[in-house]
C-alpha positions as CSV (number, residue, x, y, z in Angstrom):
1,X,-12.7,-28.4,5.9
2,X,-12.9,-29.7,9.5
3,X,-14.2,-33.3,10.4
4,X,-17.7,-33.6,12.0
5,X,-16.8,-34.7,15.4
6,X,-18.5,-37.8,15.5
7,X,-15.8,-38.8,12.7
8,X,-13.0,-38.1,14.8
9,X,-14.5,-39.8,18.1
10,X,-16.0,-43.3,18.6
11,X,-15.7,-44.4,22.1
12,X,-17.2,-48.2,20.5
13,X,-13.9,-48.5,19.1
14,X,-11.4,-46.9,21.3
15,X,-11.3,-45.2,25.1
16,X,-7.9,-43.2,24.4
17,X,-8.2,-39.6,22.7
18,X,-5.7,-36.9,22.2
19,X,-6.7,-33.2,22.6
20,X,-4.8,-30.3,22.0
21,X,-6.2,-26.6,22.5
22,X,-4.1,-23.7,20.9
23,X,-3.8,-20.0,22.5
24,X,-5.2,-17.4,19.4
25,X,-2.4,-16.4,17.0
26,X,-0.2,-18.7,19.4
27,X,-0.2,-15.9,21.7
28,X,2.1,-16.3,25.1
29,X,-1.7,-16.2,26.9
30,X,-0.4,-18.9,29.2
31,X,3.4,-17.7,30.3
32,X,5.4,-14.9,29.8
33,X,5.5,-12.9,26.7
34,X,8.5,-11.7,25.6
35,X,7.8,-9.0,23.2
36,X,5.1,-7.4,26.2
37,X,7.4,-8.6,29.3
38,X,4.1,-9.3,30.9
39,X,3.9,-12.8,33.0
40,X,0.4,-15.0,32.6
41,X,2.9,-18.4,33.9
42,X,0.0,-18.7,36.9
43,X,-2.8,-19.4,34.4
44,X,-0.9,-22.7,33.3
45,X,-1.9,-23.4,37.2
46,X,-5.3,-22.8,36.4
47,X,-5.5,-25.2,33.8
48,X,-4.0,-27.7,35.9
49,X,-6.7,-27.3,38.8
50,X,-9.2,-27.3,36.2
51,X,-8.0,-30.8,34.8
52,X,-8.1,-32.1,37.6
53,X,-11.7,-30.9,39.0
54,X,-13.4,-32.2,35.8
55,X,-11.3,-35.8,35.8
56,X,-13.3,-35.8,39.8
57,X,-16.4,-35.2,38.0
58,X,-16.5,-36.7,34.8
59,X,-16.5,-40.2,33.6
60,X,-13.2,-39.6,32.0
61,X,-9.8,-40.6,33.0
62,X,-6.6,-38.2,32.8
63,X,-3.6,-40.0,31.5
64,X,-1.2,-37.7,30.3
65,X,-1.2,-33.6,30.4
66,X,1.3,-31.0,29.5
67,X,0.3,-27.2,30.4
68,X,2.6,-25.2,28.2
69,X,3.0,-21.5,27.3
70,X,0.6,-21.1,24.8
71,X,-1.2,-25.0,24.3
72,X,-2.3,-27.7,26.3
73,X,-2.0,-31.5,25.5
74,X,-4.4,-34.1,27.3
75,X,-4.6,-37.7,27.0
76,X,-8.2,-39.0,28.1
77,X,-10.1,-42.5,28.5
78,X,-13.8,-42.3,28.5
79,X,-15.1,-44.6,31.0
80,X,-18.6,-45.2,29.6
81,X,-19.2,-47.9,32.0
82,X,-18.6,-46.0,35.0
83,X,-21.0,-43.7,33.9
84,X,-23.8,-46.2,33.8
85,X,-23.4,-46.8,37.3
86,X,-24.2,-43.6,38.7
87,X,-27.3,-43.1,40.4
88,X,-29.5,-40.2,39.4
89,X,-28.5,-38.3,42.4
90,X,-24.8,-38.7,42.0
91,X,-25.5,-37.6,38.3
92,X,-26.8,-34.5,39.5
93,X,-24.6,-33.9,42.2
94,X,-21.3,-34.2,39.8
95,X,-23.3,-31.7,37.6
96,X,-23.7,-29.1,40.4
97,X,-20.3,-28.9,40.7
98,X,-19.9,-27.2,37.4
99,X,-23.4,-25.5,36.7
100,X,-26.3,-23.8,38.4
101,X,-28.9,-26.5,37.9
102,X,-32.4,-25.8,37.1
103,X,-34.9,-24.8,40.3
104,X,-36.7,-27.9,40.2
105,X,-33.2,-29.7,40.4
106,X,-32.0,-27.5,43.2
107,X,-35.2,-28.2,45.0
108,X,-34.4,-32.1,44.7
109,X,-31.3,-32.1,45.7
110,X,-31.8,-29.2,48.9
111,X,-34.0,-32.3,50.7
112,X,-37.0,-32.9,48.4
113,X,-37.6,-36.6,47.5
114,X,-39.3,-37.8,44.4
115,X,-42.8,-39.0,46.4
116,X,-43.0,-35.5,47.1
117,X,-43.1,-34.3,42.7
118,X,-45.9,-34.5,40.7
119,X,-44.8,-37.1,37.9
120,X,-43.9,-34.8,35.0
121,X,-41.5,-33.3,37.7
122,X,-40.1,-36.7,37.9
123,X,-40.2,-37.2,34.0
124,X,-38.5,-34.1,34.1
125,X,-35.6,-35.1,36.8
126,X,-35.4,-38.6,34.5
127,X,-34.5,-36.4,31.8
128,X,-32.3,-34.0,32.8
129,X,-30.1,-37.2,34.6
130,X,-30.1,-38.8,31.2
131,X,-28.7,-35.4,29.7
132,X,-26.2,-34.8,32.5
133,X,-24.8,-38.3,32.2
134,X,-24.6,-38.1,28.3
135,X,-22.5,-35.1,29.2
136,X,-20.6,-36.5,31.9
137,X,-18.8,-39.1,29.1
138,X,-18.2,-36.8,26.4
139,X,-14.8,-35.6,25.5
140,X,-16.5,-32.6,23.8
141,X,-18.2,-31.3,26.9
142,X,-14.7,-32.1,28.7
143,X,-13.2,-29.8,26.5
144,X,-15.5,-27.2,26.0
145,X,-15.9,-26.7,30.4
146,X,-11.8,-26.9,30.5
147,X,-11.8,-24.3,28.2
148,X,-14.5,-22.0,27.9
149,X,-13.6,-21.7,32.0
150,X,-10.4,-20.4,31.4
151,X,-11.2,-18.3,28.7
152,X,-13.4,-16.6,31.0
153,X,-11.0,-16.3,33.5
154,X,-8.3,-14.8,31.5
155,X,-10.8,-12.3,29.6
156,X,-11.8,-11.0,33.4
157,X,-8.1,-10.8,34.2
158,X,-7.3,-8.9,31.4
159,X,-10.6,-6.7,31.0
160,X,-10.8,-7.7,27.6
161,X,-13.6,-9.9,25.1
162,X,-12.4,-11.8,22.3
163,X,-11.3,-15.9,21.6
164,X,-8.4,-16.8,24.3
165,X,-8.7,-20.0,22.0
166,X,-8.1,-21.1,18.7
167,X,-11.3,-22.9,17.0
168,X,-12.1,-25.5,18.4
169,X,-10.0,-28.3,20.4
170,X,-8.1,-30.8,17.9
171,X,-8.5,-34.5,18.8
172,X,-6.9,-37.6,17.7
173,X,-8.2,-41.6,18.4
174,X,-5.3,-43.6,19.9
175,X,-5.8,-46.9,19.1
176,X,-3.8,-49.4,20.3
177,X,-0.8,-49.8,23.2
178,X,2.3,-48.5,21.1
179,X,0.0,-45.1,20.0
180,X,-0.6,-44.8,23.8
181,X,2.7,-45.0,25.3
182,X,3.8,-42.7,22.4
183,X,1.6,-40.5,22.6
184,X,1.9,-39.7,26.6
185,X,5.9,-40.0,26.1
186,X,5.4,-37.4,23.4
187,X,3.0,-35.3,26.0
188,X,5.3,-35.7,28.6
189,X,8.4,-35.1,27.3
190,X,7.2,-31.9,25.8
191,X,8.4,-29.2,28.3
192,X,11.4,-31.0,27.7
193,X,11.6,-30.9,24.1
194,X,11.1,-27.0,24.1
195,X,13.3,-25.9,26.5
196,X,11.4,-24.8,29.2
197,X,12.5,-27.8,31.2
198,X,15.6,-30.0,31.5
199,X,14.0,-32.4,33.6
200,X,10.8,-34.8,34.9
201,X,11.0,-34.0,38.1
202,X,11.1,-29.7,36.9
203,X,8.7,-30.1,34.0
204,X,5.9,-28.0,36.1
205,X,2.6,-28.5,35.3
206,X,2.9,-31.8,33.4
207,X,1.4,-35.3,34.7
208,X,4.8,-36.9,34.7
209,X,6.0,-34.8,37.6
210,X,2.8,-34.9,39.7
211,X,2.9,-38.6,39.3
212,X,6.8,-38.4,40.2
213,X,6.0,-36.5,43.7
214,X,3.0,-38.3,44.4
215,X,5.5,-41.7,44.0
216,X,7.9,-40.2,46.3
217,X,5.7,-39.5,49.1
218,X,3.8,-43.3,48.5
219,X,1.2,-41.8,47.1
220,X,-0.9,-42.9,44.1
221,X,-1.7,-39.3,41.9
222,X,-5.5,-38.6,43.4
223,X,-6.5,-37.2,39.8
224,X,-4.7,-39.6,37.4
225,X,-5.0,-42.4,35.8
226,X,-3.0,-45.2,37.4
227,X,-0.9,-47.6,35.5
228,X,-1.1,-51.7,36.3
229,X,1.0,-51.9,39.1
230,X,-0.5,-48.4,40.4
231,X,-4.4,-49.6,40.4
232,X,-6.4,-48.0,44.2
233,X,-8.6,-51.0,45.5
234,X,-12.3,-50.4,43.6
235,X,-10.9,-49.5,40.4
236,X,-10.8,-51.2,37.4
237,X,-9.6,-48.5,35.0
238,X,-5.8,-48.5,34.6
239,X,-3.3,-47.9,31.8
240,X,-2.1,-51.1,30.2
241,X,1.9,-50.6,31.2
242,X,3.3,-50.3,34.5
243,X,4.1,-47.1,36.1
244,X,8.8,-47.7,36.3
245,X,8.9,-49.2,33.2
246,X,7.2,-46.3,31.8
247,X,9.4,-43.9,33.6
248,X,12.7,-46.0,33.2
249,X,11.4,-45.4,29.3
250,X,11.0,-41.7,29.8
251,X,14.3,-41.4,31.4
252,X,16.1,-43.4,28.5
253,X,14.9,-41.3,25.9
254,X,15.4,-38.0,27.4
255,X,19.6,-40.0,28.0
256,X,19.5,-40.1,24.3
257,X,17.9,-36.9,23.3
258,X,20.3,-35.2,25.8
259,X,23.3,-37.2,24.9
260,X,25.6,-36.6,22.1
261,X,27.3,-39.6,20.8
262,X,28.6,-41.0,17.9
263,X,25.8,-43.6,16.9
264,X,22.5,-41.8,15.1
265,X,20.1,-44.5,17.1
266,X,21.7,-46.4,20.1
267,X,19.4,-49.3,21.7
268,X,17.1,-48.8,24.0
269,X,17.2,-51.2,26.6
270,X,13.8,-51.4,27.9
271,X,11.0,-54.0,29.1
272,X,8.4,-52.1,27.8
273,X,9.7,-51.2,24.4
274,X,10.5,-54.6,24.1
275,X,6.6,-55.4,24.8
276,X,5.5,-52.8,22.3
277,X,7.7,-54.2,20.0
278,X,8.9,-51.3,18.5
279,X,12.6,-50.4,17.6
280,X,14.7,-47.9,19.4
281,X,14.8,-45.7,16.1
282,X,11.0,-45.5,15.4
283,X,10.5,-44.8,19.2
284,X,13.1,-41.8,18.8
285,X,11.3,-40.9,15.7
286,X,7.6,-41.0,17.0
287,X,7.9,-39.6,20.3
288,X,9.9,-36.8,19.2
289,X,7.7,-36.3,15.6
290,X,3.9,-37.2,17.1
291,X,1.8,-34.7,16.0
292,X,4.0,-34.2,12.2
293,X,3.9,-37.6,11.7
294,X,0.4,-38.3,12.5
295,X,-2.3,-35.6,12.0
296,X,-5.4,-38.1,12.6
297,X,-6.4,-41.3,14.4
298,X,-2.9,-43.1,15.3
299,X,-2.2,-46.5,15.3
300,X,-1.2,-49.9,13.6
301,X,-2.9,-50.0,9.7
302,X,-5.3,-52.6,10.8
303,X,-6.4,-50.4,13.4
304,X,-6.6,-47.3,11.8
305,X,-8.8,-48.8,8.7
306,X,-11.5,-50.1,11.4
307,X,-11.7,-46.9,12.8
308,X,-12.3,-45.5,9.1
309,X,-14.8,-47.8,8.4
310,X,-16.6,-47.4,12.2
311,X,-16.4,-43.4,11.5
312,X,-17.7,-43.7,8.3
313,X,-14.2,-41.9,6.8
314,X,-13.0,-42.7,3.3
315,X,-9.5,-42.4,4.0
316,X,-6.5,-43.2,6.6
317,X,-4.4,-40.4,7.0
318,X,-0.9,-41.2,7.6
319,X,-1.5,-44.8,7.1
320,X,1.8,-44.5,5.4
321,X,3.4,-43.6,8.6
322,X,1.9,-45.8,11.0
323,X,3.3,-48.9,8.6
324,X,6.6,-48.1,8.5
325,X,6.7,-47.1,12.4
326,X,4.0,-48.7,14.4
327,X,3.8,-52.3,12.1
């Protein structure tokens, strides 16, 4: 039986959340389908614009995506800070973008001004900001507006009702630095890893090549994330790594997986790894084995049993695996 959601998500103890949404039956829904010969590889660019329109609105950060043919992987961090700091009006505005708010906050936000409501309309206004900004921070709302949107979409495309997804989204807590970097080397290396790419730079619709382009105009990615050396003046939000080491990472292990040689595990030679303090082999093994190895919250064992006990869970799935690879 499925977890409740509130025992797979607890932004008091972690920021970092992986999501993956599955076609129906697996179904080509999202790229060409080779038993039908018919080509749905422009809905993965739908997805993509999606991602980035909510990451503008929401107080939720895009670290890591991957669009394939029939799934999508996201890495988020809920900024529930940022949040906070909105004023009722920019609260309203970001939920505009998505929904057709009620008349009384249409009216507000055409020119009206609060002297001019009666005070249960401002009650009202109060309330509706507080539920828009509850909203605004949740991963499940993320989710469900990413993909109930495309569902739509693709069910108008095709003249057709029915689920374009399976259940609901999956999601896993990432708790510490070395589930992180895993984790987005897992996400972004996955075009790779199924043979739909043979590079970074071609892995289309991924976050690793639109941060790639975006580095080799100067640019910092407008709808990502940034790492510590990549951070826009006025944020404070970054990933905890910086942006070449991370790549110079990438590139290494996509050297090895690509490489045949003689030794099962040669070293990686890597700052980063070095500061994650994991071994070349258990980097191999968890980037390439993410999702088999760990089917819950991921992390080091003292990590994963606070999150247990925060969540109210009785047990730590895969605790096994995070001790003999994560330790």
């Amino acid at each position: 039986m499925p977890l409740p959601r509130y025992k797979q998500i607890n932004t008091d103890v972690t920021p970092y959340y992986h999501c993956i949404s599955r076609c129906v039956r697996q179904s080509y829904l999202c790229g060409r389908d080779n038993n039908t010969g018919i080509n749905y590889e422009h809905r993965r660019k739908w997805i993509q614009d999606r991602l980035h329109k909510l990451s503008q609105a929401f107080a939720i950060d895009l670290c890591a995506y991957a669009v394939m043919h029939n799934h999508i992987h996201v890495v988020l961090h809920v900024a529930k800070g940022r949040a906070e700091g909105w004023s009722m009006d920019e609260v309203l505005l970001r939920w505009r973008m998505f929904y057709k708010c009620p008349p009384l906050v249409q009216h507000y936000l055409e020119g009206g001004s609060e002297s001019e409501l009666s005070p249960e309309e401002c009650a009202e206004l109060q309330r509706l900001s507080s539920l828009y900004r509850s909203r605004l921070q949740s991963i499940s709302w993320f989710m469900r507006m990413l993909n109930e949107y495309i569902a739509r979409k693709a069910n108008k495309e095709d003249d057709c009702k029915g689920y374009f997804w399976e259940r609901r989204f999956r999601s896993q807590a990432i708790l510490d630095e070395k589930a992180l970097a895993a984790v987005m080397a897992y996400v972004d290396l996955n075009p790779i890893r199924a043979k739909i790419a043979n590079s970074l730079t071609t892995s289309n619709y991924t976050s690793i090549q639109y941060r790639l382009n975006a580095q080799r105009v100067n640019k910092t990615p407008k709808f990502l994330m940034p790492f510590e050396d990549c951070i826009q003046q006025g944020k404070k939000s970054h990933i905890p790594f910086k942006l070449d080491d991370y790549v110079a990472l990438l590139k290494n292990t996509l050297a090895r997986q690509t490489k045949k040689v003689a030794s099962p595990f040669p070293k990686l030679t890597n700052s980063l790894l070095k500061r994650l303090g994991m071994t070349s082999q258990n980097w191999q093994l968890v980037t390439n084995n993410f999702e088999t190895l760990f089917s819950g919250p991921v992390g080091c064992p003292d990590a994963m049993t606070d999150f247990a006990k925060f969540c109210g869970r009785s047990c730590r799935p895969n605790v096994t695996n995070a001790t003999r690879y994560l330790s």
